[in-house]
C-alpha positions as CSV (number, residue, x, y, z in Angstrom):
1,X,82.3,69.3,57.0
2,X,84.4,66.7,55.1
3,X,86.9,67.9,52.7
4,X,85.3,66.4,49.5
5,X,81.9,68.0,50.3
6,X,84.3,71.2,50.6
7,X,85.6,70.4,47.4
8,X,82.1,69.8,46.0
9,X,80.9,72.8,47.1
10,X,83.5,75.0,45.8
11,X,83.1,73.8,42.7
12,X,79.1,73.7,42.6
13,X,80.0,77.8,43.7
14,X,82.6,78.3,40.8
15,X,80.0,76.3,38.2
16,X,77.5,79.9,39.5
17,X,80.5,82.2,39.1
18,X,81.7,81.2,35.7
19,X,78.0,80.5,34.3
20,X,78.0,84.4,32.1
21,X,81.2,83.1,30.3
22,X,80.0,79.1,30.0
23,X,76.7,80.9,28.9
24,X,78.9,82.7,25.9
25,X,80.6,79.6,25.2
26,X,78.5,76.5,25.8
27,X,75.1,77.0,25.9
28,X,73.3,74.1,26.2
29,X,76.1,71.9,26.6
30,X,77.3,70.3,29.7
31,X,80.5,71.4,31.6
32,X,82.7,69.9,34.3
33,X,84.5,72.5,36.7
34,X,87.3,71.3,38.9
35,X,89.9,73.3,40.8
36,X,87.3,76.2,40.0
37,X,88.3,76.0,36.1
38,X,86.7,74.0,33.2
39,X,87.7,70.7,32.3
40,X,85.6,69.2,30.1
41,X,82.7,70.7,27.8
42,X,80.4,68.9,25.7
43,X,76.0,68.2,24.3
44,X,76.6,64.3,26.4
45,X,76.6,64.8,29.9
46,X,78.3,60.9,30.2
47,X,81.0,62.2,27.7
48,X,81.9,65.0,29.9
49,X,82.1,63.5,32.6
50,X,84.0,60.8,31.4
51,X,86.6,63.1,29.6
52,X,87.0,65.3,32.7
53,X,88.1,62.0,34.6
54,X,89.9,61.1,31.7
55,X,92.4,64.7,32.5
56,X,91.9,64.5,36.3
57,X,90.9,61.3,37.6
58,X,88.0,60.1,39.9
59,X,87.9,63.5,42.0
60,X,85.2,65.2,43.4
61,X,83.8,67.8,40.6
62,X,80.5,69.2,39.6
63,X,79.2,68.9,36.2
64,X,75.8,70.9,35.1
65,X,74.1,71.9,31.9
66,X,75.0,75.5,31.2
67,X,72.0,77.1,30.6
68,X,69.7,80.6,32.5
69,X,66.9,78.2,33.4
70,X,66.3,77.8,36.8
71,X,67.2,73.8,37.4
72,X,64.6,71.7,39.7
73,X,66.5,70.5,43.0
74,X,68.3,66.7,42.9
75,X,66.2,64.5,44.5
76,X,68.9,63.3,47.4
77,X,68.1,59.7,48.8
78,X,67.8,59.4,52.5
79,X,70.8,56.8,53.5
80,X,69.6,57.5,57.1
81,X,65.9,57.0,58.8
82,X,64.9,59.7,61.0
83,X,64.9,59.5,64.9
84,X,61.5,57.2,66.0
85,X,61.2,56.5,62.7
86,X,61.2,52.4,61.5
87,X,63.7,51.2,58.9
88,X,62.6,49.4,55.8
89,X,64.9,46.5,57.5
90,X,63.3,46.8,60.8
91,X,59.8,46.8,59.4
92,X,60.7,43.3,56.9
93,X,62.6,41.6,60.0
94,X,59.4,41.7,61.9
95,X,57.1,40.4,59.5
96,X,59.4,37.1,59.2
């Protein structure tokens, strides 16, 4: 695994772990954790995320809405076609 997925994921894990004391704090607001600590806390998720680059640059950190609802999975694009499987490219290449 890549560092910066490593880095992602520790954050994504520290987001869970500190969610009781962002719940206290924030609720309903968005919040960016970075080195497992919150940088940036606000209602605009742009604004956050913004501000938390604003005190530690363009690094890998995870930002969520602090909330107890259960949050639907990201929809991840596929930057990859699966084995036997024909690539948009492949599939317009042949029709020329």
């Amino acid at each position: 695994m890549d560092s910066e997925l490593a880095d992602l994921m520790r954050e994504k894990a520290a987001f869970v772990r500190l969610l009781p004391d962002l719940l206290a704090q924030f609720p309903g607001q968005y919040a960016a954790i970075h080195g497992e600590r919150v940088v940036a806390t606000g209602p605009d998720q742009m604004d956050v995320i913004e501000n938390a680059y604003a005190k530690v640059g363009t690094v890998p950190m995870c930002v969520g809405l602090v909330t107890d609802q259960i949050a639907l999975p990201e929809r991840i694009p596929a930057f990859a076609d699966p084995p036997g499987r024909r690539s948009a490219r492949d599939m317009n290449s042949s029709a020329s």
